[in-house]
C-alpha positions, 0 to 999 in steps of 0.5 A: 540769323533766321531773317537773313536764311528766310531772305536768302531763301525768298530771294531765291524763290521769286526767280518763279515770280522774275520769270513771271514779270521778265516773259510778259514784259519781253513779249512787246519789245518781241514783237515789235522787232521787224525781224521777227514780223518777216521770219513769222511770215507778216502774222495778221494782227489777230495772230499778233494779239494773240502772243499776248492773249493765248499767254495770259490765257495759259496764266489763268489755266495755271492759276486754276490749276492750283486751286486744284493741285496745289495743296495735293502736291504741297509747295515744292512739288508743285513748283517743281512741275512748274519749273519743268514746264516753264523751261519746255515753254522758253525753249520753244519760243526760244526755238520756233519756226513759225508763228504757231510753235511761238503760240505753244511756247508762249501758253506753256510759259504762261501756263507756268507762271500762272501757277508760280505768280500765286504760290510764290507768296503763299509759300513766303507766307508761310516761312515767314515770321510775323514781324518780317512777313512784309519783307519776305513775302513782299520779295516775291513781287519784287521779282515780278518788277525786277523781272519787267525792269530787265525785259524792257532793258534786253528789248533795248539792249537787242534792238542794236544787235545785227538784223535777223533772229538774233535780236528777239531770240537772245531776249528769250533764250535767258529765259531757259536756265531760270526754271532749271536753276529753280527747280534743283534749288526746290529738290535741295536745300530749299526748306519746305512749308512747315504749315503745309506740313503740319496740314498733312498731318507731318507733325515731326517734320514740321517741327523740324522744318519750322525750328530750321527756319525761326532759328531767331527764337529761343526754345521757349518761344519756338515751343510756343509759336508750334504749338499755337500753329499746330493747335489751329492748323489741325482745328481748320483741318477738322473743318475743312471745307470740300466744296466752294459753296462751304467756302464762301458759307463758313470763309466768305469774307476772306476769301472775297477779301483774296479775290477783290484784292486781285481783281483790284490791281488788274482795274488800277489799269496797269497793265493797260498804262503798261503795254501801251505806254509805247503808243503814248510816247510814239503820239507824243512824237518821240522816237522808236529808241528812246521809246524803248529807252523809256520803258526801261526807265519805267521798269527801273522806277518800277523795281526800285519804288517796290523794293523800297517800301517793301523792305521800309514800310510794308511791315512797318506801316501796314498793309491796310494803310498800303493799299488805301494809300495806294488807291487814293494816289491812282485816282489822283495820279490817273486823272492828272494823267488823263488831263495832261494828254487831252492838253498836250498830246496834239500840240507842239508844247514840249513842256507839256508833253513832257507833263504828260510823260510824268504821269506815267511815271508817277502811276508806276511810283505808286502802284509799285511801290503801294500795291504791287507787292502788298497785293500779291501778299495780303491776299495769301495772308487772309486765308487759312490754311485749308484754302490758302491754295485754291481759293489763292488760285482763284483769285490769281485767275480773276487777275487775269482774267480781268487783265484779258478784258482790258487789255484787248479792249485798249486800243479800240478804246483808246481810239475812240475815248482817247485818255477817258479811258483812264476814268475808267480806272479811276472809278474802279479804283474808287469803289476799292478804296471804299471797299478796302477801306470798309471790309480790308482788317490790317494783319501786320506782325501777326501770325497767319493764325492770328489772322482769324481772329480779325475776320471773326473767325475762332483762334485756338487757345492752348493749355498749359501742357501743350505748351509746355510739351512743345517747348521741351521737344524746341528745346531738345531739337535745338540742343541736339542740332547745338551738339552737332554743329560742336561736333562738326567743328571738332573734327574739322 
């Protein structure tokens, strides 16, 4: 029964990380369309960039935002402000006149999905139980491949409506409902963060919260799994840390540990191969709507390979064994990729050619299906409760931040090294292998609070009273709720 409320409930939230993936990926098809090149008045090139720029701009300002609201205004509420400002930031790109409206809208929506992106899976994180974390918190980067996956079949689907407005408002008007739908699904029945509780000294609500949601476990075993949590929740809170220097004195391998794994992805070169997948398939001499064909095809691979091992192997096989798998098969995947295109791409071998297509698409089978989701979780799951929000914050802003660099940087290297960029990333993804491989602990199947002791840090230990204490007060709260429901059932 609790696994199927925590999906239920996960499913739910990453709509925060679908809005993330869906309104960056439907920015390039936006663009492209010719339609709205003429109604913005033929913007200059900067300005053109700069749909994209000023949105990844406004991710990195949300991200920071959270390192310093986010644990004051707890998850939901925090979500919640989120959910209104995404919907301002759709509605006027939805809406826009003119080249400088669009800007707006688009760094209030990145605003926005800066701030969701990191505390979708600090949230799941902490619903979760530890024999099902990989599943449930894995949804959240589910959302963001599901929602890639749908912007680039919208693009394709509206590139055959009538010329004129149509074409690129449609895609980004479905945007509008997802934050309002969001956001009354946050004030209702959307259970709170019991660990968040529990650090504001909630203790009660807690309980109830937790108990609501581990509805798999026994009185016995709830009793002992709060008390555990309880006791080292209020031990990290006693040594909070205030400023960043203590941070990286008392925590600096996990929160270094948050960071790299963030930083990481950007440095794969994804969403360099991403947003200029379209300039390779235009070289290899295909045309415009089977360009737009194929990066829906790249989408649909993207979600379908991320949902797969998130429900079969991130639980089951390990984080670590994830990401170093992840790692190995980028490095060999983007220089069979860089190969093939300095082989293939000025020539008229249409074999060849299509070699080199399937480069791409064996990059989007392992970096979704290995690292994706396992990224966006693993660097939520090592920090302790007392940082898990800004340092989460942190780290989600170096992603984007790096992501800016490289991205601007693509089509002037691009240019002028052709396909070595792509080595690039090979040497970064090789100097993460060995980093993850030397300094990344495995946290499957334990509890967030067990984590701590695969960095070296304390564990709480319990006396005999306190679990016992807990266990009574599980016992009666899951007697009582029993008495009700019967109760319910007698008068109906």
């Amino acid at each position: 029964m609790g696994i199927w409320y925590t999906f239920g409930i996960a499913l739910f939230a990453a709509i925060g990380t679908f809005l993330f993936g869906f309104d960056t990926g439907i920015a390039t098809t936006t663009i492209a369309h010719q339609s709205w090149i003429n109604y913005m008045g033929h913007p200059s090139k900067g300005l053109t960039g700069a749909v994209v720029a000023v949105y990844i701009a406004g991710e990195a300002l949300g991200a920071l935002t959270q390192t310093a609201i986010g644990d004051r205004l707890g998850r939901l509420r925090f979500m919640q402000a989120l959910c209104v400002v995404v919907t301002i930031g759709t509605v006027i790109q939805t809406a826009s006149v003119n080249i400088g409206m669009f800007l707006a809208g688009r760094v209030l929506a990145g605003y926005a999905v800066g701030g969701l992106v990191g505390t979708v899976p600090i949230y799941l994180s902490e619903i979760s139980s530890p024999q099902h974390r990989g599943l449930i918190g894995g949804i959240s980067g589910c959302g963001i491949a599901f929602g890639t996956m749908m912007s680039n079949w919208v693009g394709f689907a509206c590139s055959y409506a009538s010329y004129g407005p149509t074409q690129w408002r449609l895609p980004l008007g479905m945007q509008v409902p997802w934050g309002v739908i969001l956001f009354c699904g946050l004030a209702t029945f959307m259970p709170d963060s019991p660990r968040q509780l529990l650090r504001i000294g909630k203790v009660d609500d807690a309980r109830r919260e937790f108990l609501k949601i581990r509805k798999d476990l026994n009185s016995q075993a709830a009793g002992q799994e709060f008390a555990l949590m309880r006791a080292q929740i209020e031990y990290e809170v006693e040594r909070e840390v205030k400023s960043y220097k203590e941070i990286f004195r008392l925590f600096r391998h996990r929160a270094l540990v948050s960071i790299a794994v963030q930083t990481m992805t950007s440095l794969t070169g994804v969403n360099v191969i991403q947003y200029y997948q379209t300039i390779l398939y235009k070289s290899l001499g295909i045309g415009s709507k089977q360009i737009l064909a194929l990066a829906g095809v790249y989408g649909t691979v993207a979600f379908l390979s991320n949902a797969i091992t998130t429900t079969y192997l991130t639980d089951q096989w390990g984080r670590r064994k994830m990401i170093l798998t992840g790692l190995a098969g980028i490095v060999i995947v983007e220089i069979y990729a860089a190969v093939m295109q300095r082989e293939f791409q000025n020539t008229n071998n249409q074999v060849g050619k299509g070699f080199a297509i399937l480069g791409i698409y064996l990059f989007v089978v392992i970096y979704y299906g290995m690292l994706n989701s396992t990224t966006w979780l693993y660097g939520a799951e090592v920090l302790p409760i007392a940082l898990r929000s800004r340092v989460m914050g942190l780290a989600a802003a170096s992603h984007f931040i790096v992501n800016v660099g490289i991205t601007e940087a693509g089509p002037s290297a691009f240019s002028h090294i052709g396909e070595n960029y792509y080595y690039v990333f090979v040497a970064c993804s090789l100097f993460f292998f060995i980093m993850a491989y030397l300094y990344f602990p495995e946290t499957r199947r334990k509890t967030l609070e067990e984590i701590a002791a695969a960095f070296g840090d304390k564990v709480v230990t319990l006396t005999e009273r306190e679990v016992v204490m807990e266990e009574s007060i599980a016992e009666e709260k899951i007697a009582s709720e029993h008495v009700e429901d019967v109760s319910a059932d007698t008068k109906v």
